[in-house]
C-alpha positions in Angstrom: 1.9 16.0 19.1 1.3 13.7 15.8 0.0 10.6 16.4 2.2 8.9 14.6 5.3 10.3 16.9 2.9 9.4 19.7 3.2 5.7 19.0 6.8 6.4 18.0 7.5 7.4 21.8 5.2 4.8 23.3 6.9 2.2 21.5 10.3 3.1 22.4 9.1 3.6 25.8 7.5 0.0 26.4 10.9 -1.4 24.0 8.4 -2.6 21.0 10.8 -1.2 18.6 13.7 0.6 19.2 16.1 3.5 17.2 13.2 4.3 14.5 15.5 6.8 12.2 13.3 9.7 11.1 14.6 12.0 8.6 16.9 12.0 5.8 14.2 14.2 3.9 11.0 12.5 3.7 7.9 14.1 4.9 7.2 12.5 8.4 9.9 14.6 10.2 7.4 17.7 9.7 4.5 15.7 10.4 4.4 17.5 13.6 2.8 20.2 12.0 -0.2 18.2 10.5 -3.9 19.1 10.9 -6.2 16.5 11.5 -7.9 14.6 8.4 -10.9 15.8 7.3 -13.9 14.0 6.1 -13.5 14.0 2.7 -9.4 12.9 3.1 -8.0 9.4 2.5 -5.4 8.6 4.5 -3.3 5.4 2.3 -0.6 3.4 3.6 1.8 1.1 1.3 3.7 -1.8 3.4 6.0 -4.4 2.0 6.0 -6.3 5.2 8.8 -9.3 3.8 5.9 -12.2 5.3 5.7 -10.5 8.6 9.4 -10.8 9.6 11.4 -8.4 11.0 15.2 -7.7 10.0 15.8 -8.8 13.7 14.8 -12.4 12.3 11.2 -12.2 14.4 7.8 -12.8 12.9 5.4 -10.7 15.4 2.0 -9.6 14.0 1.2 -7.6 17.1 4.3 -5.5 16.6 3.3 -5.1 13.2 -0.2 -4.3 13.5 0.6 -1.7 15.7 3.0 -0.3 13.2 -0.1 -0.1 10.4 -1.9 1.2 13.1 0.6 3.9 13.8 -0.9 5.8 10.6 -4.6 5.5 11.2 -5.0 4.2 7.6 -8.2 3.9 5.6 -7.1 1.4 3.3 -3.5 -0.2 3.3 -1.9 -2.3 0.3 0.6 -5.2 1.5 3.1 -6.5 -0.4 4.9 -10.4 0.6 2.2 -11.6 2.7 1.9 -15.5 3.1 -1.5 -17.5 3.8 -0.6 -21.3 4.8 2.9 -21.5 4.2 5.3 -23.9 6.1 7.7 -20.8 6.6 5.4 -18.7 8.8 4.0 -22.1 10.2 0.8 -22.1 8.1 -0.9 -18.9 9.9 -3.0 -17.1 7.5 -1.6 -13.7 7.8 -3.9 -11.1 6.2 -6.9 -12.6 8.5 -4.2 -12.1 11.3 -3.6 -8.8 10.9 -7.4 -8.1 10.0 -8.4 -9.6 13.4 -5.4 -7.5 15.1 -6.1 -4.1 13.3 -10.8 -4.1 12.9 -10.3 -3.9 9.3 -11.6 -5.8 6.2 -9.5 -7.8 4.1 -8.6 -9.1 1.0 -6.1 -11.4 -1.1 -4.5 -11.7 -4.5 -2.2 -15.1 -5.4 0.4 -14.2 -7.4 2.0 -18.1 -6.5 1.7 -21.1 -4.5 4.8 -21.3 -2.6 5.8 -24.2 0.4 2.4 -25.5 0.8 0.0 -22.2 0.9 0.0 -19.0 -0.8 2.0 -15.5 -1.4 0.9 -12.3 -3.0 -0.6 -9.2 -2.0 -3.7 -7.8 0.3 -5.6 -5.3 1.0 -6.8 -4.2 4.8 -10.0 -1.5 4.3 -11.7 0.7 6.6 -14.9 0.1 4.4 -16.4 -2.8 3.4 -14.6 -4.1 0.3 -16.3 -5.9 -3.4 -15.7 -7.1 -6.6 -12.1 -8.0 -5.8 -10.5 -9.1 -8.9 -6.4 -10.4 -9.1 -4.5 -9.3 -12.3 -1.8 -12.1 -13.6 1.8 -10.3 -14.8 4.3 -11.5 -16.9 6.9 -13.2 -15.0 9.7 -13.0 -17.0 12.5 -14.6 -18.0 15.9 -15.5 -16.6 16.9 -17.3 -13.1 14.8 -15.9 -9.6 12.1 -13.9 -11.4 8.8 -14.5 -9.7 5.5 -14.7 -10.9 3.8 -11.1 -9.9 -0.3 -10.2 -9.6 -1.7 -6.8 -8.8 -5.1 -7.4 -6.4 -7.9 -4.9 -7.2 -11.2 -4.5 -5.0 -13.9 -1.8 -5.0 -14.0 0.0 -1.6 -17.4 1.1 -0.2 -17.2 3.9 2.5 -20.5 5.2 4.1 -22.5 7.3 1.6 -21.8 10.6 3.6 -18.0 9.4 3.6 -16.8 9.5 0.3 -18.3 7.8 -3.0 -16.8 4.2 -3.9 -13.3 4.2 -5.3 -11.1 1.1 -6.6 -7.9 -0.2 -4.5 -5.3 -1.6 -6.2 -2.4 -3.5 -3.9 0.7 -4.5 -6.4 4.3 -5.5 -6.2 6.6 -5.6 -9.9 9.5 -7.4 -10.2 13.0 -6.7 -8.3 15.2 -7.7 -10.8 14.9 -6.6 -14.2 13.7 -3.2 -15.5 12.2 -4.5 -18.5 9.9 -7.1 -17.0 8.7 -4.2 -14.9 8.1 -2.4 -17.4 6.0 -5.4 -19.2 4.1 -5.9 -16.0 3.4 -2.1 -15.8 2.1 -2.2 -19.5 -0.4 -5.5 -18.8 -1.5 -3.6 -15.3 -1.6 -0.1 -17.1 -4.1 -2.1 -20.0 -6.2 -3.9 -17.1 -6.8 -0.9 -15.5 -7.8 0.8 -18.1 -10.0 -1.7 -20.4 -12.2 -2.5 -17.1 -13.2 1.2 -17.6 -14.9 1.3 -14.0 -16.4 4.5 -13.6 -14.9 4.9 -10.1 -11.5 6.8 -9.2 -8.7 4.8 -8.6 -6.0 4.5 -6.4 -2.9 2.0 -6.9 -0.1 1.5 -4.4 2.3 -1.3 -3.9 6.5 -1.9 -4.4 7.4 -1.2 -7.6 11.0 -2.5 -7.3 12.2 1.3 -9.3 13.5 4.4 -8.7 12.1 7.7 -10.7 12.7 7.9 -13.6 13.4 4.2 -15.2 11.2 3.0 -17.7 8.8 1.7 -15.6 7.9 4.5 -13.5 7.7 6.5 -16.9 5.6 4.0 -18.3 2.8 4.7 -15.4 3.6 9.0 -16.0 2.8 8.3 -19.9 -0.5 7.0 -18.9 -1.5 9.5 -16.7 -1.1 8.2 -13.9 0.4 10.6 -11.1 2.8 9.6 -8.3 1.2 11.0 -5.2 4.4 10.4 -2.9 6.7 12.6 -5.1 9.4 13.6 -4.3 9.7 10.9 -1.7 9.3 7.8 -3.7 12.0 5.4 -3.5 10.9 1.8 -4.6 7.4 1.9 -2.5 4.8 4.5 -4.5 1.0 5.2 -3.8 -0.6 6.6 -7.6 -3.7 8.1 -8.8 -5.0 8.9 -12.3 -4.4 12.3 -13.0 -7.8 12.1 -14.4 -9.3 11.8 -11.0 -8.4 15.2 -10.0 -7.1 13.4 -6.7 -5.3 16.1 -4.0 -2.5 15.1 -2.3 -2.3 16.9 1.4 0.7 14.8 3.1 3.1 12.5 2.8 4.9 10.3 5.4 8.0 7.7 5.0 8.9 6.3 8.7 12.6 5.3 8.1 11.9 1.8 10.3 14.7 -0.8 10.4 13.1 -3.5 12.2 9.8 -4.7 11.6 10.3 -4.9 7.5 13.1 -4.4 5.3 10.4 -1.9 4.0 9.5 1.0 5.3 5.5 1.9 5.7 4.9 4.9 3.4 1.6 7.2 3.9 0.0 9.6 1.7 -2.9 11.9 2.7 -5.1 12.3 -0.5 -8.0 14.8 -1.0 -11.1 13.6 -2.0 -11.7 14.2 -6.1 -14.1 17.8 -6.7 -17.0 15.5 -7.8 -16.7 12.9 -4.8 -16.0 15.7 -2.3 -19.4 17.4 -4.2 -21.4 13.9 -3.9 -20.5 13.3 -0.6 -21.5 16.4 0.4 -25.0 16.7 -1.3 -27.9 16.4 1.1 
């Protein structure tokens, strides 16, 4: 049985989270059928996770740690996570789940909001360097937020995989053509750093296929790894990097996010898969 249906029963069992909707098309309801990762697979989870609360109203961290969990991830972006703030009664909440999950952890600002800080993180497997936060255009016009993309340099072990860059990222949910600005500034700092590494960018893009946005990222050549499953939540890799993508997953949770957790299964690129295999 997949693991991920494993917790699926287990939680149901012990009432952690109840009526967990799988279908509709997306991936997971053939994960069944999965074969185990590999060495040389990646296994990258996306999570808005709305600062920990629930749509029942309830901030738990254990319940969502478990749900992280639930996918055996080697590297997770997080979108909405709060450090400090008087809302979530100043708990720093990417240390939180790092502590509840054994993973390593990183932050991005995108703005001080009610006494601490909100943005996006990064939860690794592997130790994680050079973290850098990209700034985007906020926009103009009533509710538009400012936005930040953070970027880190993952290290697995050296008979792992070869270093690769994590970028964790969420655009704005109102207008098309600020997301479509903040694709352009992200799409130039991505690309003017020149790191010699492959990348791998994931977040809530706020689009659906096919808006200018999401084009903007295909013009670049950029490739969406969770096609045809991508609603608003997308995991991409250059094309350039010769990525592979093995699986996808989308589990269609009501409960602990207004989000739901989406998984892709990438394949090492031919030269890392060639490095990491080299005596």
């Amino acid at each position: 049985m997949n693991r991920i249906c494993r917790w699926i029963m287990a939680s149901m069992a012990l009432g952690g989270v109840a009526w967990l909707w799988l279908g509709l098309g997306y991936a997971v309801a053939d994960a069944a059928e999965a074969e185990p990762s590999t060495e040389l697979e990646l296994r990258v989870l996306t999570y808005n996770i709305h600062h920990a609360e629930g749509t029942d109203g309830v901030i738990d961290y254990a319940r969502l740690a478990r749900m992280i969990q639930a996918f055996e991830p080697d590297v997770v972006a997080l979108q909405e996570v709060d450090r400090m703030t008087g809302r979530v009664e100043r708990v720093d909440q990417i240390q939180r789940l790092a502590e509840l999950t054994g993973m390593h952890f990183t932050f991005g600002k995108a703005m001080d909001y009610d006494g601490g800080e909100y943005g996006n993180a990064i939860l690794s497997r592997f130790p994680l360097s050079e973290v850098r936060v990209h700034a985007l255009p906020k926009g103009d016009g009533a509710g538009q937020e400012p936005r930040a993309a953070v970027d880190a340099l993952v290290v697995p072990p050296a008979n792992r995989m070869p270093p690769f860059r994590f970028v964790s990222t969420h655009l704005c949910h109102l207008r098309d053509e600020t997301r479509l600005e903040q694709s352009e500034v992200l799409i130039r700092a991505l690309s003017e750093n020149a790191d010699p590494e492959p990348i791998v960018l994931a977040g809530d893009f706020n689009a659906r296929a096919g808006s200018a946005s999401i084009s903007a990222w295909i013009s670049a050549g950029w490739r969406d790894a969770t096609a045809p499953q991508s609603v608003i939540d997308y995991i991409w890799v250059r094309a350039a990097d010769a990525w592979g993508v093995r699986e996808v997953h989308t589990l269609n949770d009501r409960i602990v996010s207004d989000h739901r957790p989406v998984l892709a299964v990438l394949q090492a690129p031919p030269a890392q898969a060639a490095e990491a295999a080299a005596p």
